[in-house]
N, C-alpha and C positions, 0 to 999 in steps of 0.2 A: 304238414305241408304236402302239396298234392305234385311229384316230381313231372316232369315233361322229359319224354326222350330225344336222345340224339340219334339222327340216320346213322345207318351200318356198324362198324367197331367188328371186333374180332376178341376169341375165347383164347389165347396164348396161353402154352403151362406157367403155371405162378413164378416156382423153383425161389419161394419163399424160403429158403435153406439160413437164411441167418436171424429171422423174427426174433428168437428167442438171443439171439446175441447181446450181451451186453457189452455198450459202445468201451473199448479199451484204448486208452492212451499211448502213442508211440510215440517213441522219445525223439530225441535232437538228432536229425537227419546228418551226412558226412559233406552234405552242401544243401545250397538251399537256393534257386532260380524261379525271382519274382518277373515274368511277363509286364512288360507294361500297358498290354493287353487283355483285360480278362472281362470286358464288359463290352456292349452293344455301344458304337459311338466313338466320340473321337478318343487317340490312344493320348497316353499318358507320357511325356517328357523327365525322365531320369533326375532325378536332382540329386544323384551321389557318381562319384566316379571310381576309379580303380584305386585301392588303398583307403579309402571312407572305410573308418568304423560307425560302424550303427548298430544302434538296440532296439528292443523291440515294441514293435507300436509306432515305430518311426516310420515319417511317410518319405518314402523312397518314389516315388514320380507323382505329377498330379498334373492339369489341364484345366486352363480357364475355360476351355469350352463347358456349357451348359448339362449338354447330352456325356456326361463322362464321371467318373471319380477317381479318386487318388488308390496307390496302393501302399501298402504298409509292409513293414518287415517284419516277420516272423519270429526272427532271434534277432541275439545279437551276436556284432561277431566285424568281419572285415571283409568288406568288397572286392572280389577276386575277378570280375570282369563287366563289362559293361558293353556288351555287344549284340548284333541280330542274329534272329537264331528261327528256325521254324521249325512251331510249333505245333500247328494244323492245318490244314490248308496248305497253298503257296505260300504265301507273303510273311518272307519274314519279319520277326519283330524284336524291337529292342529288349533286353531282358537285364537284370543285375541279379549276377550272380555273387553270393555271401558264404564265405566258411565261418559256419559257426566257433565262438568260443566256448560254447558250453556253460557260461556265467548268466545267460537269459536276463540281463540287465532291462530295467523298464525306461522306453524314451520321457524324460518331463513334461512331454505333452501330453501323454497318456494321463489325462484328468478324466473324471463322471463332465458332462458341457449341461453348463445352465438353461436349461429349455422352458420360457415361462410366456412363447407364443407359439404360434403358429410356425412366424418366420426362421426363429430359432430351433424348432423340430424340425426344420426341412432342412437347416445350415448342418443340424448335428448329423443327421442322417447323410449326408453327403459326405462330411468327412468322416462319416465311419469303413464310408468306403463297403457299403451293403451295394449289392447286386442280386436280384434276382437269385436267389438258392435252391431254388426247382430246377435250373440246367439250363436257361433262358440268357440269362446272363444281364434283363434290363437294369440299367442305373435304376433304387427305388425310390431315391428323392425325386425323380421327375415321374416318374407310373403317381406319388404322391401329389403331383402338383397339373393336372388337368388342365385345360383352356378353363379362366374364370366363366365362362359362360354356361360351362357344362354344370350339370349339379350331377352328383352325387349319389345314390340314394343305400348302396347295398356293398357291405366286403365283403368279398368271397376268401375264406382261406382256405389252401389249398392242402387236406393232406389227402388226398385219393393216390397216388402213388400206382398208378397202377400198368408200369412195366416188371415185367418179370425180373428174378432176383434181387432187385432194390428194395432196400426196408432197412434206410437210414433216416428217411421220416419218421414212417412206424417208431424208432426208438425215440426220436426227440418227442413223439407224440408221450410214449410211457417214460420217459427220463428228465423232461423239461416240463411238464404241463403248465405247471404255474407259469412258466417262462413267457408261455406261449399265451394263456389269456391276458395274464400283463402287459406284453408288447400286445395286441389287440385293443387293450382299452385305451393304449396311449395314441396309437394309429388313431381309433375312433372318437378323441376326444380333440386331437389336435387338425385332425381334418373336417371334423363337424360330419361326419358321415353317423347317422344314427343306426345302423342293424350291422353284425355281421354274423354272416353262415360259414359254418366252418364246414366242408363235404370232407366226408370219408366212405374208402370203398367197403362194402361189408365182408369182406376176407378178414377184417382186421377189426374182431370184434371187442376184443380189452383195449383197442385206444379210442373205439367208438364210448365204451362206459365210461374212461377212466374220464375224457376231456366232456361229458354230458355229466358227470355228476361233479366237477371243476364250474360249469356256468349253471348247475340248476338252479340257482336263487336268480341269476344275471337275467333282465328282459331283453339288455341289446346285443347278446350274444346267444348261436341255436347251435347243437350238432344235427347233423343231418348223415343219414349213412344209406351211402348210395351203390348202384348195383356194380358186383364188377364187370366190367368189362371197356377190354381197352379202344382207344385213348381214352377214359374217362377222366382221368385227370389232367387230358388239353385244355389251353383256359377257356377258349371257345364252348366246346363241349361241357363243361363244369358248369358256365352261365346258361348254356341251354337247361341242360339239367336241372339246376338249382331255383331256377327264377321265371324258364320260359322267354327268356329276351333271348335273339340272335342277332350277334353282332355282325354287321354290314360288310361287306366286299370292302377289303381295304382299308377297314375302320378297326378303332382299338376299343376293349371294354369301355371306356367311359362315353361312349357314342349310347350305351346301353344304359348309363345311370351304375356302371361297375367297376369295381378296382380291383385285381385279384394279387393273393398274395400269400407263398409259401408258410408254411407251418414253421419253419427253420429259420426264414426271413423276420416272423414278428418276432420268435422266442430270440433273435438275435437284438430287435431293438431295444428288450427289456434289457436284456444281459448290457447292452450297449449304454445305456442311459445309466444304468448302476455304477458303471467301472469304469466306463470311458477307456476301452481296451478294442481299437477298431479290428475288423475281419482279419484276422490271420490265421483260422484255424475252422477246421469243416471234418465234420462226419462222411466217411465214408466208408460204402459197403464194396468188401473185396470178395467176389465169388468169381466161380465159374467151373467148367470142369477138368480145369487143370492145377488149379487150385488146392493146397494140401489142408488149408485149415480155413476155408471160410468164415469170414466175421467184419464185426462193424467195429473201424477204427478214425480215433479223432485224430485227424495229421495237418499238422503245420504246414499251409499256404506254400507249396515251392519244393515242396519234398518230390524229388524223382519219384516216378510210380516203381520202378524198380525194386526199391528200399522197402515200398509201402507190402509188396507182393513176398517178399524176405520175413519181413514181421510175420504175415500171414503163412509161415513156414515154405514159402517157394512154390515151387510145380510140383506135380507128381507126374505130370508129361509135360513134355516142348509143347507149348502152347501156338498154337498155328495162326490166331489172332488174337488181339489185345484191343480190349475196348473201354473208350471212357463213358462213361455214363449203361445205359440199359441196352440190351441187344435188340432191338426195336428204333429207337430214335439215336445210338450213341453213335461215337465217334471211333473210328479203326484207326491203331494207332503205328507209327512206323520205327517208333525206337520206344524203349523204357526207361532213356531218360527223361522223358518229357513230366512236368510239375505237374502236381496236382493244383490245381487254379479253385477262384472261389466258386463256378459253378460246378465243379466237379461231385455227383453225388454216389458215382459207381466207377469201379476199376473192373474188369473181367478178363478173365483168360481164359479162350476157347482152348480145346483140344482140333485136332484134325477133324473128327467126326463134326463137331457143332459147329468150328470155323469155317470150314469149306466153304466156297462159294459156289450153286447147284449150277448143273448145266442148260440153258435156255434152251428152249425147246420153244417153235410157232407157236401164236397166241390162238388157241382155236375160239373165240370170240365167244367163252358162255358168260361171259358179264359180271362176273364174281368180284371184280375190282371195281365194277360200279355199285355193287350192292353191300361193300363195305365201306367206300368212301364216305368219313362223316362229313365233305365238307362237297359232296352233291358235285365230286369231278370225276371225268370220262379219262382215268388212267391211262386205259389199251390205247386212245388216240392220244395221248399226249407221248407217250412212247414211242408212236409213229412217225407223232412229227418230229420231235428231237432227230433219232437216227437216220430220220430222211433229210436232217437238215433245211426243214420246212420252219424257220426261224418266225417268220414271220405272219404264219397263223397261230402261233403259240398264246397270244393275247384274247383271243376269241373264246381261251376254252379254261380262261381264269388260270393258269397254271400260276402263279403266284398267289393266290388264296390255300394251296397246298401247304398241310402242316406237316409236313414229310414226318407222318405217324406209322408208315410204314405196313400199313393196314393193309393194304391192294397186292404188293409184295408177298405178301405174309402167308396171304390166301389163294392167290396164283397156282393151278395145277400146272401152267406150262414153266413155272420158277422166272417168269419172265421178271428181270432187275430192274420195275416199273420204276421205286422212289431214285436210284442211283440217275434212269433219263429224267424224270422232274426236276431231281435238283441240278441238273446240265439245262436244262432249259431254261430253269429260273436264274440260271448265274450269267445268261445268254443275253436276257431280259434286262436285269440287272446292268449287267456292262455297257450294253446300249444307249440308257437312261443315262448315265454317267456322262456319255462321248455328249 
């Protein structure tokens, strides 16, 4: 296959430090606080209160609305509160919190669900309560179910993974394989979608062999191993990459004939389909440089990052920031209670030296943020207008086609906090639209 490139991207140090980690199990956390938010869309309504016993697999909120899914509990054990709590962002949100018993009791609904169309592959997938497991967070029953008018033609799976220190993919890629093309063939057979390409970066050359000799007899499934450099694995960028299509201002993959979809995501529909045991548990990688024992660990939906940081033997310094997910696109965190939720796929604890935040210095306009932006936007001036409070040209210059990949930041001689004013502008944007 003859690849197509994406504009700009950036060379960040790998700090691949746990590749060779093999994923270890942490046990039953001292509490356990399920969000009734942890997806894109509307949130999820409580269905336990304080003093419910529940076990595990049991669905603890869910939402008639469309755009949403249920969440499940982790353990079992007893509902010790039921209240708002913030988590990221402002706003806060409802959450149930559960002390475990320790007896990991399984709920009777936790059945394998009869899937023998279409419409029953889309019912089970909703209630397994799968999300997007790349850091996204989309409901996948509805990425699975397009405008009928749209067709189809290509899946993209997603293991390019390519922020630094992350390589909790990488392991599902060399610990699940099978996993992973079985949930593909069930995606592909229940959606009618005939090809899919699995992209991988080539940093990561034994999960490029392992999963190309897993489909070498297969015609409707390819590996493909692509160059690193980041964002390469934005979905955007993956489809340029992989296919040559670019999808449209404002438009989602399937405007392109695309569905894209995590390596962790299908190896979870298999798992799902077998067991009937919905999302409560996620791979994640714990680094960073304050971190004593880096590694990839499988933790229970709802476990404080605290606990999670403890397993990994603690600090070796005071950690000066705490981030979830990759130090590129993640999230800075303001306590270490906060859960590990189902897009979580990195926990990190900087030291002083890497937390910092650098001192801004005038933008002396050599254009470097323009010539890594892969999505063809004018940073320096979106920058401007924000802090000038020029609201109202912000529309002109696309600032909501930003994938706050954090590119333009990254590269910045003046340390100018380009993505921090984008995403003030976008939330500017955003709010408006609402009123």
């Amino acid at each position: 296959m003859k690849f197509q490139d994406f504009k700009g991207g950036v060379h960040p140090s790998q700090k691949k430090n746990t590749m060779e980690c093999a994923t270890v199990k942490m046990g039953i956390p001292e509490k356990i606080v399920i969000p009734m938010v942890q997806h894109i869309g509307a949130p999820c309504q409580a269905l336990v209160k304080k003093g419910d016993s529940v076990k595990v697999g049991q669905v603890l909120g869910n939402s008639d609305a469309f755009v949403s899914v249920p969440v499940h509990s982790s353990v079992s054990g007893v509902v010790s509160s039921v209240d708002e709590r913030i988590i990221s962002g402002s706003k806060p949100v409802v959450c149930v919190e559960i002390k475990p018993d320790g007896l990991q009791e399984i709920s009777e609904d936790v059945k394998p669900p009869v899937v023998d169309s279409k419409e029953a592959f889309m019912k089970a997938i909703r209630a397994s309560g799968l999300t997007g497991l790349g850091g996204a967070g989309f409901p996948t029953h509805v990425k699975l179910n397009p405008p009928k008018d749209t067709k189809i033609d290509t899946l993209i799976i997603n293991g390019a993974e390519c922020e630094p220190y992350i390589t909790s993919d990488y392991r599902e890629c060399m610990e699940n394989t099978s996993n992973i093309i079985e949930g593909i063939n069930h995606v592909l057979k229940w959606t009618g979608i005939p090809r899919a390409l699995i992209g991988i970066e080539d940093n990561k050359p034994e999960a490029i062999k392992k999963l190309a000799e897993a489909v070498d007899s297969m015609n409707s499934i390819s590996v493909h191993s692509l160059k690193s450099r980041y964002p390469q694995g934005a979905e955007k960028m993956l489809i340029k990459t992989l296919t040559g299509r670019e999808v449209p201002s404002g438009k989602l993959p399937s405007e392109v004939g695309c569905l894209v979809m995590n390596v962790a995501s299908v190896s979870f529909v298999a798992e799902y389909l077998k067991t009937g045991m919905p999302l409560i548990k996620k791979r994640v990688t714990v680094d960073g440089s304050s971190v004593k024992t880096p590694k990839n660990v499988e933790v229970l939906i709802g476990t404080p990052i605290g606990e999670v940081f403890n397993f990994s033997g603690g600090f070796i310094s005071e950690p000066a920031k705490l981030i979830m997910g990759g130090p590129m696109m993640g999230v800075a965190l303001y306590s270490d209670e906060i859960p590990v939720m189902k897009y979580t796929n990195a926990l990190l604890a900087l030291d002083e030296k890497d937390g910092k935040i650098p001192q801004e210095y005038a933008c002396i306009r050599c254009g470097r943020c323009v010539d890594v932006c892969p999505m063809n936007l004018l940073p320096f001036d979106i920058d401007r207008l924000v802090k000038a409070n020029l609201h109202d040209e912000l529309e002109k210059y696309s600032v909501l086609d930003c994938i706050e990949c954090g590119a333009c930041a990254y590269t910045c001689p003046s340390k100018r906090l380009l993505t921090q004013s984008i995403r003030l502008g976008k939330d500017v944007l955003r709010r408006r639209a609402k009123k």
